[in-house]
Backbone of each chain as ProteinMPNN parsed JSONL, in Angstrom:
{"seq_chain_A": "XXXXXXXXXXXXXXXXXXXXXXXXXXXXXXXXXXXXXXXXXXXXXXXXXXXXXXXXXXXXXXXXXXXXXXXXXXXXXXXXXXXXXXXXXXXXXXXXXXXXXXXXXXXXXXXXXXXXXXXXXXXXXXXXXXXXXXXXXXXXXXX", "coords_chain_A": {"N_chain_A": [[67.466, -17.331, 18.045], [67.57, -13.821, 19.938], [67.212, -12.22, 22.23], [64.3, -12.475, 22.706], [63.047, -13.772, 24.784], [60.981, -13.137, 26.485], [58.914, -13.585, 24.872], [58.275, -16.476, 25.78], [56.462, -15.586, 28.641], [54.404, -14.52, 27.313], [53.05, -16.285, 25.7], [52.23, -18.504, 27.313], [50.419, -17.032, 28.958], [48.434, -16.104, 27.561], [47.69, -18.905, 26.699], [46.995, -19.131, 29.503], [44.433, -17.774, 29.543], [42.859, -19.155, 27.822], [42.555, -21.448, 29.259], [40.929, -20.703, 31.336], [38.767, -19.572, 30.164], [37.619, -22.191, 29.546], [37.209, -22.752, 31.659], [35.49, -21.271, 32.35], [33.154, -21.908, 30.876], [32.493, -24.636, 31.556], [31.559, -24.22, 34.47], [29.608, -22.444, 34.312], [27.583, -22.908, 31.781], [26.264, -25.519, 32.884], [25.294, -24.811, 34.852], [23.459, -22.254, 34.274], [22.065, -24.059, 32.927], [20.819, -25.211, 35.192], [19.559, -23.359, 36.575], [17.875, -22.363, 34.474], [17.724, -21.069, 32.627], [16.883, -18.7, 29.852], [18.989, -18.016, 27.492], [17.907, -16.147, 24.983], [16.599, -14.228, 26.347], [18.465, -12.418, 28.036], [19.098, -10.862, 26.55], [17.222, -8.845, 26.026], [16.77, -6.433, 27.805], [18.998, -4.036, 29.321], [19.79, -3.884, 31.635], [18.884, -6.186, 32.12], [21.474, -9.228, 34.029], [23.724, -11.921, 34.207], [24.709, -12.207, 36.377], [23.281, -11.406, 38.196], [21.398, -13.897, 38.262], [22.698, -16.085, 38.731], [24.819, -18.158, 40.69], [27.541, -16.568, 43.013], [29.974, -17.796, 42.928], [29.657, -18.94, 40.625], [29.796, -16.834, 38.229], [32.7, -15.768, 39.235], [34.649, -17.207, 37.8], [33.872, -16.188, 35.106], [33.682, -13.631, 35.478], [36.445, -13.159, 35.493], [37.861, -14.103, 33.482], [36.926, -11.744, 31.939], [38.631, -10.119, 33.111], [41.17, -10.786, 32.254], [41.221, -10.009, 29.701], [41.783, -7.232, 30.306], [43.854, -5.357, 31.831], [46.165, -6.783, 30.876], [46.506, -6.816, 27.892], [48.305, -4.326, 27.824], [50.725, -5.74, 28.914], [51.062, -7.121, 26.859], [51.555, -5.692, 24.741], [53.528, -4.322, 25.422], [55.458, -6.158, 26.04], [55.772, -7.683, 23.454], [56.922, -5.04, 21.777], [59.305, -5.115, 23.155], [60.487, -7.504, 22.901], [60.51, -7.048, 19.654], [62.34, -5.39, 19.691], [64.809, -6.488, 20.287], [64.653, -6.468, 22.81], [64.611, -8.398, 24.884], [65.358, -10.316, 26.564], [66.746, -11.442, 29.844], [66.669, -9.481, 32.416], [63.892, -8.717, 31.841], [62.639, -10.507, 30.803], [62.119, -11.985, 32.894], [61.017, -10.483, 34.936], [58.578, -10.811, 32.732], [57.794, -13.445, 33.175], [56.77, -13.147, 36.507], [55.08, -11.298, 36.354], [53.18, -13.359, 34.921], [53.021, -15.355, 36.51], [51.746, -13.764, 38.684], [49.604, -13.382, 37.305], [48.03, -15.58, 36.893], [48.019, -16.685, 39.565], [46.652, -14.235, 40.688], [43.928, -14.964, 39.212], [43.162, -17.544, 40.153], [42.967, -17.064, 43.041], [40.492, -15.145, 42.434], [38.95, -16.693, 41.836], [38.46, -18.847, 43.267], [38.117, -18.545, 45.73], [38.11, -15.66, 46.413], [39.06, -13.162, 47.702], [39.327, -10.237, 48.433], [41.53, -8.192, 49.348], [43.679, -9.649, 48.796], [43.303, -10.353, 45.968], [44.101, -7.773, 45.28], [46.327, -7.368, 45.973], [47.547, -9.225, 44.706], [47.202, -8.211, 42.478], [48.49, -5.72, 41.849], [51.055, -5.904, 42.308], [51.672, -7.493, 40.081], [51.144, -5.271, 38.476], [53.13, -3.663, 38.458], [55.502, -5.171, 37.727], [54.353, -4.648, 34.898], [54.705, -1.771, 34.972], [57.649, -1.878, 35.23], [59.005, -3.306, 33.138], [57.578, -1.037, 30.69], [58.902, 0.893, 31.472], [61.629, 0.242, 31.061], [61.064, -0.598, 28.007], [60.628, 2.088, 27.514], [63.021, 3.022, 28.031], [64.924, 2.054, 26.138], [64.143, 2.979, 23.769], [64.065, 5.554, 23.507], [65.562, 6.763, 24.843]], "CA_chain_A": [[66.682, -16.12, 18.299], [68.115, -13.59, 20.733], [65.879, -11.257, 22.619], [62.482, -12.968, 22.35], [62.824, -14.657, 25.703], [59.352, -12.77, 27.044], [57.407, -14.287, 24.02], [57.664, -17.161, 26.706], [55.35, -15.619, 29.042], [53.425, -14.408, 26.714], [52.061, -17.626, 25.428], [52.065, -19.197, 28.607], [49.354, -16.447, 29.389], [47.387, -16.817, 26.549], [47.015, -19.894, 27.352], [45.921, -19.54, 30.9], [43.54, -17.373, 29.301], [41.797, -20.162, 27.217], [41.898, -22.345, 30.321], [39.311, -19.973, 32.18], [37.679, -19.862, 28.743], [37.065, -23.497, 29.553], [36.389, -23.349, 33.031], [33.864, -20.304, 32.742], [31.835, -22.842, 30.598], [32.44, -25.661, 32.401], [30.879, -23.829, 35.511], [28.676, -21.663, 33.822], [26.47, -23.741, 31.255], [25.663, -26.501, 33.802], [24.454, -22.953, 36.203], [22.397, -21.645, 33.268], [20.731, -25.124, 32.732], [19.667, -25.632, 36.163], [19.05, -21.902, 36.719], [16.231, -22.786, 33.213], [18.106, -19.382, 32.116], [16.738, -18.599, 28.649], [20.281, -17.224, 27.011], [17.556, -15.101, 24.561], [16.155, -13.269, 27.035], [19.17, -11.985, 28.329], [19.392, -9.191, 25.759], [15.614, -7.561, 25.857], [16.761, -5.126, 28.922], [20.364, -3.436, 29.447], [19.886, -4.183, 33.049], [19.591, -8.021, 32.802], [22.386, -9.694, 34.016], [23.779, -13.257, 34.712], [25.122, -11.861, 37.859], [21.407, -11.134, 39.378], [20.905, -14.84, 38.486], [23.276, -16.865, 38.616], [25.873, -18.111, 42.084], [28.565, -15.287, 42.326], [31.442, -18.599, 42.846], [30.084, -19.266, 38.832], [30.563, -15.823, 37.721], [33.709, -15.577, 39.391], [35.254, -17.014, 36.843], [33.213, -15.073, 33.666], [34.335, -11.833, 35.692], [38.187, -12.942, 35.448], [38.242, -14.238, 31.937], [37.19, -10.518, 31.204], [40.093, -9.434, 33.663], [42.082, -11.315, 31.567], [41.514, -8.973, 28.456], [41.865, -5.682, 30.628], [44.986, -5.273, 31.921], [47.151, -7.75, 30.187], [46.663, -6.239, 26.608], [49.547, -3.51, 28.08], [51.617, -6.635, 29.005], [50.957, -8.007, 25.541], [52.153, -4.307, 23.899], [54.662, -3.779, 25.639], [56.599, -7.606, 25.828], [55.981, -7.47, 21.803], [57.886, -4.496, 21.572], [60.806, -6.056, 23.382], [60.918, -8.786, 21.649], [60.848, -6.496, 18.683], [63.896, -4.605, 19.126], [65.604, -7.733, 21.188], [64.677, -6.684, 24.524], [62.884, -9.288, 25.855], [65.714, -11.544, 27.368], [67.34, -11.342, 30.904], [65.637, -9.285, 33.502], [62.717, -8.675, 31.236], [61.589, -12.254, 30.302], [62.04, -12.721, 34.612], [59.7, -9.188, 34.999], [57.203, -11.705, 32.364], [57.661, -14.572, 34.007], [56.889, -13.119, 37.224], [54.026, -10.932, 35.685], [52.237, -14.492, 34.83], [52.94, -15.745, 37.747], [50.93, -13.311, 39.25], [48.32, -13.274, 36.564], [47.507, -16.831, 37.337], [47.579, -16.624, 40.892], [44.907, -13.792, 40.24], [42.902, -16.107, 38.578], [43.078, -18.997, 41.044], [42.366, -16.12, 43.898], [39.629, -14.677, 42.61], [37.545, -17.667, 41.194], [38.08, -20.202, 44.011], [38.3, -18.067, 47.32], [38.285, -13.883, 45.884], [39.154, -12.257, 49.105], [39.655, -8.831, 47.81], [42.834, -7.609, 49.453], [44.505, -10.28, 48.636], [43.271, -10.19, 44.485], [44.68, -6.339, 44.973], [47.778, -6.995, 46.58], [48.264, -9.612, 43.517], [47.415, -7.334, 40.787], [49.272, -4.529, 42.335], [52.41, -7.138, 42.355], [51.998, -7.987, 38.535], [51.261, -3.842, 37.637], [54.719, -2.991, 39.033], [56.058, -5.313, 36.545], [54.24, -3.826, 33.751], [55.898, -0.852, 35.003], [59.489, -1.998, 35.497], [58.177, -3.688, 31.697], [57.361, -0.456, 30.242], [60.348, 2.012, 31.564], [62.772, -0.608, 30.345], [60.838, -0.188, 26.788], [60.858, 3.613, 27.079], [64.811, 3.787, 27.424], [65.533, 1.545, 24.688], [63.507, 3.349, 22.689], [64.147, 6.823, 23.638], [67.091, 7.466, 25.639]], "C_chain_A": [[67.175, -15.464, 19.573], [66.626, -12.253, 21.314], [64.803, -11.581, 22.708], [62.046, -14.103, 23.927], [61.785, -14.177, 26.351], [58.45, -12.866, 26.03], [57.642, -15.571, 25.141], [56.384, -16.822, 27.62], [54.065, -15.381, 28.364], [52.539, -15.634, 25.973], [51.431, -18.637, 26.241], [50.215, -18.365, 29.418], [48.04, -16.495, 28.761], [46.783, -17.924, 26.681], [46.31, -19.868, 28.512], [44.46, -19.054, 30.615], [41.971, -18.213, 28.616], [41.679, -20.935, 28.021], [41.079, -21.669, 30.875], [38.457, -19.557, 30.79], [36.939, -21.584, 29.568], [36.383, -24.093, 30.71], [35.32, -22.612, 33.288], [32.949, -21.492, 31.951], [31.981, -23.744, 31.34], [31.6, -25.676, 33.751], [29.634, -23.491, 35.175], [27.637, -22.556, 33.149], [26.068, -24.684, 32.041], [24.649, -25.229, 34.837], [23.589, -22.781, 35.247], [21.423, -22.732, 33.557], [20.225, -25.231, 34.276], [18.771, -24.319, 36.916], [17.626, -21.831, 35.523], [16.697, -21.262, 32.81], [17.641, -19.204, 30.48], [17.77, -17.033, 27.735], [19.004, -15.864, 25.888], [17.018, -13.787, 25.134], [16.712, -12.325, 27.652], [19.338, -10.294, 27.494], [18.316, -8.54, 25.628], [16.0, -6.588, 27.161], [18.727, -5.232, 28.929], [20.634, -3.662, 30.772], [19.943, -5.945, 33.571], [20.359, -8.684, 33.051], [22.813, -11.106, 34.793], [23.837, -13.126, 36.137], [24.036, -11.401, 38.876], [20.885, -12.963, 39.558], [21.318, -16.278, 38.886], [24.384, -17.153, 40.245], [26.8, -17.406, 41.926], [29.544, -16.736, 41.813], [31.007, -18.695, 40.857], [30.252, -17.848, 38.053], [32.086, -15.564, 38.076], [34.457, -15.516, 38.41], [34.636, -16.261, 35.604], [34.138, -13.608, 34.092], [36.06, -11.974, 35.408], [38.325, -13.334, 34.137], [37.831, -12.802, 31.094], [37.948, -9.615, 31.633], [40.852, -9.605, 32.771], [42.654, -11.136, 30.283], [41.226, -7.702, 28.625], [43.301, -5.419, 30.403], [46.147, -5.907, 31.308], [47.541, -7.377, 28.672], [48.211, -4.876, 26.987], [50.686, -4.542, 28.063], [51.646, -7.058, 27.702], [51.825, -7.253, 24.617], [53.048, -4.351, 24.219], [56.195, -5.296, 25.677], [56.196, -7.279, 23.898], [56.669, -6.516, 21.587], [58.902, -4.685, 21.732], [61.622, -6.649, 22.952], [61.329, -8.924, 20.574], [62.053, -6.142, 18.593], [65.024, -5.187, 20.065], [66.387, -7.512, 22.266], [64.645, -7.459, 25.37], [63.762, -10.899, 26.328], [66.294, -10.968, 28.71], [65.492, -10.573, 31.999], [63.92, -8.787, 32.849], [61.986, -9.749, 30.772], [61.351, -12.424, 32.099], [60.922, -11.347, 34.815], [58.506, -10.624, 33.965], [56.684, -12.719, 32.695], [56.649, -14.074, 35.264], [55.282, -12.552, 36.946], [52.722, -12.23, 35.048], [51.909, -14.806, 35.496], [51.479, -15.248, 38.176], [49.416, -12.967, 38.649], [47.184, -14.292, 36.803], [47.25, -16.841, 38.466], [46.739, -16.145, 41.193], [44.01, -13.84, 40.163], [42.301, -16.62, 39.558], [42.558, -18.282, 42.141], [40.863, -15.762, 43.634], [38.325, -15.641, 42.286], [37.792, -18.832, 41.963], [37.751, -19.768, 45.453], [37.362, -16.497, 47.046], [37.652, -12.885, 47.279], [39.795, -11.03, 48.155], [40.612, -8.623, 47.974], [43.637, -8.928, 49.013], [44.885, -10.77, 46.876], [44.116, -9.098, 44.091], [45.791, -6.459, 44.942], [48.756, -7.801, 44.927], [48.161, -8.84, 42.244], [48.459, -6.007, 40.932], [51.07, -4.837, 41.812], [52.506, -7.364, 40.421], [51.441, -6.363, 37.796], [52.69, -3.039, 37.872], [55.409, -3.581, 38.261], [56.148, -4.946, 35.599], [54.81, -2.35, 33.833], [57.224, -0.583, 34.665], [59.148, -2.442, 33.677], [58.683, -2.437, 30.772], [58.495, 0.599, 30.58], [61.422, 1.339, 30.806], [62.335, -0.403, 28.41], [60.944, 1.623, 26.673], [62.467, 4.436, 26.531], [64.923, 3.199, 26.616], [65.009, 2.558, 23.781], [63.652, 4.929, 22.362], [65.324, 7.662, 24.247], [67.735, 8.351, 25.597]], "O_chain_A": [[67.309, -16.267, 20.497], [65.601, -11.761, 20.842], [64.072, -10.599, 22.838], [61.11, -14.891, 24.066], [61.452, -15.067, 27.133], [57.328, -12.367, 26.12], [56.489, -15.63, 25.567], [55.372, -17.515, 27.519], [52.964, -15.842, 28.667], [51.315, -15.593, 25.845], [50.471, -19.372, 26.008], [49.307, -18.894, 30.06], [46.939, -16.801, 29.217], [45.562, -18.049, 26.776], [45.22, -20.421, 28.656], [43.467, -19.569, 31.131], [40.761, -18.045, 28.766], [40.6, -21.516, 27.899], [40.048, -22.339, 30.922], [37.276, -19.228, 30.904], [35.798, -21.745, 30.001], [35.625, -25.04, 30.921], [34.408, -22.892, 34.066], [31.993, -21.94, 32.584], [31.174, -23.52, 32.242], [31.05, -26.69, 34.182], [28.642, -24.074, 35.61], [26.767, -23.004, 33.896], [24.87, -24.728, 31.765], [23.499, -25.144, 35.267], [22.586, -23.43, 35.543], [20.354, -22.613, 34.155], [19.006, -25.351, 34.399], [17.723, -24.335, 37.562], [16.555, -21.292, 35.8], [15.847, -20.375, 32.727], [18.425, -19.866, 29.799], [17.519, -15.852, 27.496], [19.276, -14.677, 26.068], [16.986, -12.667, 24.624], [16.036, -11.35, 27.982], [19.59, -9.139, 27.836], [18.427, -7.476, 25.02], [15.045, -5.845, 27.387], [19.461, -6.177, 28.64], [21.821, -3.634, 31.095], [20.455, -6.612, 34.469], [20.387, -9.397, 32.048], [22.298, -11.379, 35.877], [23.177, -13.772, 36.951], [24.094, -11.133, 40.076], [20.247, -13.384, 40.523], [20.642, -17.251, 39.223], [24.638, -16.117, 40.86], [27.211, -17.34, 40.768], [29.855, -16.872, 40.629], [31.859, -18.55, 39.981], [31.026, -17.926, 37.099], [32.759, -15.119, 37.147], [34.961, -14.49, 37.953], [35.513, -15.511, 35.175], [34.879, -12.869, 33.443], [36.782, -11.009, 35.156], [39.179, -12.648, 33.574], [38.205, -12.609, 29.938], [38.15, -8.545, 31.06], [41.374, -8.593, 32.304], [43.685, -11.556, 29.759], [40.68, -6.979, 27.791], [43.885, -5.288, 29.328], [47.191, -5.256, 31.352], [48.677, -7.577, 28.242], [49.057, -4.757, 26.101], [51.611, -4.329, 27.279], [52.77, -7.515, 27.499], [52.639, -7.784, 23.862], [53.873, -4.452, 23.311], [57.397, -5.261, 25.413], [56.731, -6.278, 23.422], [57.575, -6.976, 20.892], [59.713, -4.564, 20.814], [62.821, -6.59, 22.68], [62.009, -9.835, 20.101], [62.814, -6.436, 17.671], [65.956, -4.52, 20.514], [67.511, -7.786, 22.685], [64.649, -7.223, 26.578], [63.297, -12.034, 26.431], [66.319, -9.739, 28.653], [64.302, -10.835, 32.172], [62.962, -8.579, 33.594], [60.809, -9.75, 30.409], [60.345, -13.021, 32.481], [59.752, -11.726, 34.769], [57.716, -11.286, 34.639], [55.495, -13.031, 32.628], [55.539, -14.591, 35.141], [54.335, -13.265, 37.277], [51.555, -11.922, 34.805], [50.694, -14.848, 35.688], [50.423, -15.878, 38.119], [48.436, -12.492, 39.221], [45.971, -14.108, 36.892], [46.051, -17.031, 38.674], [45.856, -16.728, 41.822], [43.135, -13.16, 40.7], [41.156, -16.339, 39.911], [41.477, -18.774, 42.466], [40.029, -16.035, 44.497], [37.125, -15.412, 42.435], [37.407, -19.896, 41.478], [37.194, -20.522, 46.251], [36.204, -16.305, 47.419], [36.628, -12.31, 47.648], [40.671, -11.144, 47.298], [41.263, -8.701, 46.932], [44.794, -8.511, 49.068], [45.932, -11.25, 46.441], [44.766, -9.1, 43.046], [46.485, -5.874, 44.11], [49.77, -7.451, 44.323], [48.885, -8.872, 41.249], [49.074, -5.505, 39.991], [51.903, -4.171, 41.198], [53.554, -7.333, 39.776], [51.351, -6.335, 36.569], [53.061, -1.957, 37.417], [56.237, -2.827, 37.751], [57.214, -4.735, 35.021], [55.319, -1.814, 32.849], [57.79, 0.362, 34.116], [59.088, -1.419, 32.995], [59.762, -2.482, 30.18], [58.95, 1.147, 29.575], [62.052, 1.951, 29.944], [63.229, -0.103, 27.618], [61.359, 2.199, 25.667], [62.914, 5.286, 25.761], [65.168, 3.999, 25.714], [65.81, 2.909, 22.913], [63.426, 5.452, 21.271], [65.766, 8.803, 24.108], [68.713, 8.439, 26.339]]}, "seq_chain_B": "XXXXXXXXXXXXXXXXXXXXXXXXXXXXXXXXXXXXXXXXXXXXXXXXXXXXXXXXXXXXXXXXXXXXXXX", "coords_chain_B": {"N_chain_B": [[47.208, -3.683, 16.861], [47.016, -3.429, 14.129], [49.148, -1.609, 14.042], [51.513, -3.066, 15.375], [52.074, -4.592, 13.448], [52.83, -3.249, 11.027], [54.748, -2.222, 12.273], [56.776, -4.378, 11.773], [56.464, -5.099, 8.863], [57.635, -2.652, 7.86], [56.036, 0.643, 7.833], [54.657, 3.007, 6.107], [55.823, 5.875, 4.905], [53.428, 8.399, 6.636], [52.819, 6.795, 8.552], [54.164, 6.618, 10.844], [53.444, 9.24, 11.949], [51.144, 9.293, 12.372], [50.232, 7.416, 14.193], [51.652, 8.227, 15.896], [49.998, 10.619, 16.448], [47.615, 9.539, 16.944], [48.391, 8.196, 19.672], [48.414, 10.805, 20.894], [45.628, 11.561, 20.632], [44.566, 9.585, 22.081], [45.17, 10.267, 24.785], [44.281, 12.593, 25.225], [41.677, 12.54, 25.127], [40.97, 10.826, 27.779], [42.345, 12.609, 29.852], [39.909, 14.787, 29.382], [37.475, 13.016, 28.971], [38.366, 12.281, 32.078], [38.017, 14.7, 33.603], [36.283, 17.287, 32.155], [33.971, 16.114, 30.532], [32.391, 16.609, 28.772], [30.05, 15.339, 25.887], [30.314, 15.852, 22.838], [33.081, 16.677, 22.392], [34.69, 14.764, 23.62], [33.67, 12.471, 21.967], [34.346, 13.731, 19.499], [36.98, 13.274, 19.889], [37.27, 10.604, 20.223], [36.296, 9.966, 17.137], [38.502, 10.894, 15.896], [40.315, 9.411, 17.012], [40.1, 7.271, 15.617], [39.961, 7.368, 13.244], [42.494, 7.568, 12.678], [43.508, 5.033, 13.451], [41.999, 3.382, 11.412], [43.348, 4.22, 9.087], [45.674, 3.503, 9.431], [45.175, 0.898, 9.78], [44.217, -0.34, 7.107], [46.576, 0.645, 5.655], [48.166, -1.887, 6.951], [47.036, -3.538, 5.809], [47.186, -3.135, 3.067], [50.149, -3.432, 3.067], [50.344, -6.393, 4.214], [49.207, -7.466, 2.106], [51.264, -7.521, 0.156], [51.99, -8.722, -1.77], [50.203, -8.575, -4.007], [49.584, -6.802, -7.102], [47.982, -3.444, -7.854], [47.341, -2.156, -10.107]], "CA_chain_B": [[47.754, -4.585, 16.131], [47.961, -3.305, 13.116], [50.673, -0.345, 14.727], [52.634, -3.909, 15.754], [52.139, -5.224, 11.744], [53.771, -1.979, 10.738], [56.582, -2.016, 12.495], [57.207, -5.818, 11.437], [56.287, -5.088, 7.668], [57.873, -1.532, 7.275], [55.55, 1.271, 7.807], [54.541, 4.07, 5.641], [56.172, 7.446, 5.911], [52.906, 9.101, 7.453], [52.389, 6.091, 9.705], [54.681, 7.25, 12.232], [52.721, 10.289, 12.473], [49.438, 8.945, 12.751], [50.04, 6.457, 15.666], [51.685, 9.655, 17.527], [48.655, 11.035, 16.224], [46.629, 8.245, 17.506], [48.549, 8.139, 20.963], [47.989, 11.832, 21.397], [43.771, 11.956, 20.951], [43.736, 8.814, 23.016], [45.782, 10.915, 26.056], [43.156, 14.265, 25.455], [40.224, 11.513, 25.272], [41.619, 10.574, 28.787], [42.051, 13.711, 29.852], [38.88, 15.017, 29.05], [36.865, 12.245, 29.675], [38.226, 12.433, 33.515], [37.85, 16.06, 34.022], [35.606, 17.891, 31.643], [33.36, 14.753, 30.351], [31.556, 16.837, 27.391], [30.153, 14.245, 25.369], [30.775, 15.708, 21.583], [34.316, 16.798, 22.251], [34.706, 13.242, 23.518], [33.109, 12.074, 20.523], [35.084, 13.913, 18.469], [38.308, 12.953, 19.995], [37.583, 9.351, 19.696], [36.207, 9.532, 16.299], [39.165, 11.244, 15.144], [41.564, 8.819, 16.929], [39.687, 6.035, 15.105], [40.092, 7.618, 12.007], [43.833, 7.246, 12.391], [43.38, 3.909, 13.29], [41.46, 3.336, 10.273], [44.251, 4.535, 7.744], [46.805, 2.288, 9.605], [45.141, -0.549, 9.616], [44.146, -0.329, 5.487], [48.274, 0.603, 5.248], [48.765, -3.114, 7.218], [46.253, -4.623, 4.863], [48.182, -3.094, 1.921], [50.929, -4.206, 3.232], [50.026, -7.534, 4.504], [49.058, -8.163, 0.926], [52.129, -7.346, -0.965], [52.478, -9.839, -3.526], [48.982, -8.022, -4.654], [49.777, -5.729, -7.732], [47.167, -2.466, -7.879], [47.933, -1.827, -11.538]], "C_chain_B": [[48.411, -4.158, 14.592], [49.229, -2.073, 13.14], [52.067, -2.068, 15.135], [52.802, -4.088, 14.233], [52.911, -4.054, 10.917], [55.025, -1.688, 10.604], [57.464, -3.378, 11.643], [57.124, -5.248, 9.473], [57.028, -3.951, 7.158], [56.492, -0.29, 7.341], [55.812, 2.279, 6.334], [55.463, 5.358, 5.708], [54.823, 8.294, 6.977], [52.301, 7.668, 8.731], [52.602, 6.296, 10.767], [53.802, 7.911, 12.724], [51.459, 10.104, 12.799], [49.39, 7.985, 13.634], [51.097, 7.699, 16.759], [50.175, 10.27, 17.376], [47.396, 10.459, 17.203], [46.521, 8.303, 19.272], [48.081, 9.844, 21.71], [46.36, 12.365, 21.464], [43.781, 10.703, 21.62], [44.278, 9.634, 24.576], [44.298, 12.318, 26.381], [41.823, 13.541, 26.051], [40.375, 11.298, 26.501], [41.376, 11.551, 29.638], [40.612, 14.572, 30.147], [37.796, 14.538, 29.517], [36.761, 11.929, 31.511], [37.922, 13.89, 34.368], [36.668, 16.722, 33.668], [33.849, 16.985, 31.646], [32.446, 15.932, 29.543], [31.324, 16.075, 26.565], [30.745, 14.669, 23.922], [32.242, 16.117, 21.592], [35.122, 15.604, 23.24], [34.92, 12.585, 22.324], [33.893, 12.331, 19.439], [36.774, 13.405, 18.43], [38.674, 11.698, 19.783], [37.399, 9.139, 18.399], [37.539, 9.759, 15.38], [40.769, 10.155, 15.404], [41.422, 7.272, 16.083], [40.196, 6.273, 13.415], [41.875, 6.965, 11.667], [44.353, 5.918, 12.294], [43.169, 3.105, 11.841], [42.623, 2.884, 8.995], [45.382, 3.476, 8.403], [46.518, 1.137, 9.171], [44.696, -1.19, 7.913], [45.984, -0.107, 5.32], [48.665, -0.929, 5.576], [48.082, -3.912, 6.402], [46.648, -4.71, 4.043], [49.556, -4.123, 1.885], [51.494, -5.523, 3.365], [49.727, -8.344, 3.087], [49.859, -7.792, -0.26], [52.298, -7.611, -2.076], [51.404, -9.156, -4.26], [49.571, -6.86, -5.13], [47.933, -4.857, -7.786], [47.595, -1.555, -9.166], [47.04, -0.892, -11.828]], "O_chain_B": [[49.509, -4.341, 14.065], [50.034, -1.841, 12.237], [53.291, -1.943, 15.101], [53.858, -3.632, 13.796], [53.687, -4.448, 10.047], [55.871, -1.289, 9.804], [58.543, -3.279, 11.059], [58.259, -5.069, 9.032], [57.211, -4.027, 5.943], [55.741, -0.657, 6.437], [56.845, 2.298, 5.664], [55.756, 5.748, 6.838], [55.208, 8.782, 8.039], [51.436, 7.835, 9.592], [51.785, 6.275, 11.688], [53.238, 7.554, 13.758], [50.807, 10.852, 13.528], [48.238, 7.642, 13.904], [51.138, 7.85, 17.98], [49.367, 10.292, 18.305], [46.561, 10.995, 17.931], [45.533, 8.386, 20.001], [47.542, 9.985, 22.808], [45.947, 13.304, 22.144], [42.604, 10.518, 21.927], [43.516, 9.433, 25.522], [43.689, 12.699, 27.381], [41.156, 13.829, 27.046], [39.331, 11.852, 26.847], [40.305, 11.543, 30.246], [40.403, 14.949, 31.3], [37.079, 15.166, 30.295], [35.775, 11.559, 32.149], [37.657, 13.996, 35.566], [35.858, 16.886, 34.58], [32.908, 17.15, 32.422], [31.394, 15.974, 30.181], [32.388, 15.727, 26.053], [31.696, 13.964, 23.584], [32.747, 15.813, 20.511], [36.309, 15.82, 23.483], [35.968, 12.229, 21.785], [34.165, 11.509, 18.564], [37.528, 13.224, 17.474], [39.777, 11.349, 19.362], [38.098, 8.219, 17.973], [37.751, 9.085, 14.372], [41.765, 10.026, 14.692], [42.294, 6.414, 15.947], [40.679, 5.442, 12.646], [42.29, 6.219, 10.78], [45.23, 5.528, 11.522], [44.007, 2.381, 11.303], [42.766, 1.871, 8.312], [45.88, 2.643, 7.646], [47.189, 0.414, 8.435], [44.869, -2.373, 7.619], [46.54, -1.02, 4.708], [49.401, -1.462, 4.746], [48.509, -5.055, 6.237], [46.825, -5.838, 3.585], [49.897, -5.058, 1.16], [52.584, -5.903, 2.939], [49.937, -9.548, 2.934], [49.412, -7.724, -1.405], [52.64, -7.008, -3.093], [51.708, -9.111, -5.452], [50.024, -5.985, -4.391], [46.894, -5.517, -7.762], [48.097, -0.433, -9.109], [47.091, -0.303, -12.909]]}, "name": "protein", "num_of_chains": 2, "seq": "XXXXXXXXXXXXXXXXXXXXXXXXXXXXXXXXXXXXXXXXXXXXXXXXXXXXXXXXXXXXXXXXXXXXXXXXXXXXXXXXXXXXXXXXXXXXXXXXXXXXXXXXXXXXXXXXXXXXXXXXXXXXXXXXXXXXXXXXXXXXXXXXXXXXXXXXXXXXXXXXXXXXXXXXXXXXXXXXXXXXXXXXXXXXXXXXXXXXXXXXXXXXXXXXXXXXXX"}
């Protein structure tokens, strides 16, 4: 297979994604139960939210596992195209690589510490990829 | 997704045009939504980019189910 070397990160991310799947529960349902949170009650007002009741450190992670299907769906589009028309080896698998990197680090930032400038500076760092990413798909495609 | 299943399976002839289609009411929606913010010409811009959606993703279902004759 030639070109498909940024379906590496891409699975690699996916995955990290189901690990904060595992660690928002892991945090979270033990918080609910001693919080006596009754999960039905949650939906009778538009205003109720875990985040009024719950420790921020256990939302932390909830709030990044829904980072984790903002921005990244572009990374997802645009490495699949690559890959498609057998872009997606050399400096574009190292742009996805690098783009994980910083996805994870992200992560680990914002749900163990989440000093702000320093979540920014990393997402900032892995949107400049999806940049360099996405121009590299525009000339192939259009040139 | 189904605009990736497309490309992989062979598209349609009007598929092309309906995921430019698609990309161009989600840019106005955009647009619009940051400037103007009228809700039914909103409304209308998403329902219409859904629509396009719509017909793609019944073309990837077609597609997706080839071996299925429609005699």
């Amino acid at each position: 297979m030639i070109g498909v070397g940024i379906l590496q990160p891409v699975v690699v991310l996916a995955a990290w994604t189901l690990v904060m799947w595992v660690w928002m529960y892991a945090t979270r349902i033990p918080a609910m139960n001693a919080a006596k949170v009754n999960p039905d009650d949650l939906v009778k007002g538009p205003k109720r939210s875990l985040d009024e009741i719950l420790p921020p450190q256990v939302q932390w992670k909830a709030h990044n596992y829904n980072h984790l299907h903002e921005a990244p769906v572009v990374f997802y589009a645009i490495a699949l195209t690559l890959a498609l028309i057998g872009q997606g080896d050399g400096l574009n698998a190292v742009l996805g690589w690098i783009y994980v990197g910083m996805r994870v680090a992200h992560s680990l930032v914002q749900v163990l510490v989440n000093r702000v400038m320093v979540r920014w500076a990393l997402f900032m760092l892995s949107q400049l990829c999806v940049v360099g990413l996405t121009l590299h798909a525009a000339i192939a495609l259009f040139h | 997704m189904p605009r990736s299943m497309l490309a992989i399976l062979g598209p349609y002839p009007l598929d092309v045009w309906l995921a430019w289609g698609y990309v161009g009411l989600r840019i106005a929606h955009s647009l619009w939504q940051a400037t103007v913010n009228k809700l039914p010409v909103r409304f209308t811009l998403f329902a219409l980019s859904t629509l396009c959606l719509m017909v793609l993703a019944i073309h990837a279902a077609l597609k997706a189910m080839g071996g299925v004759q429609f005699s």
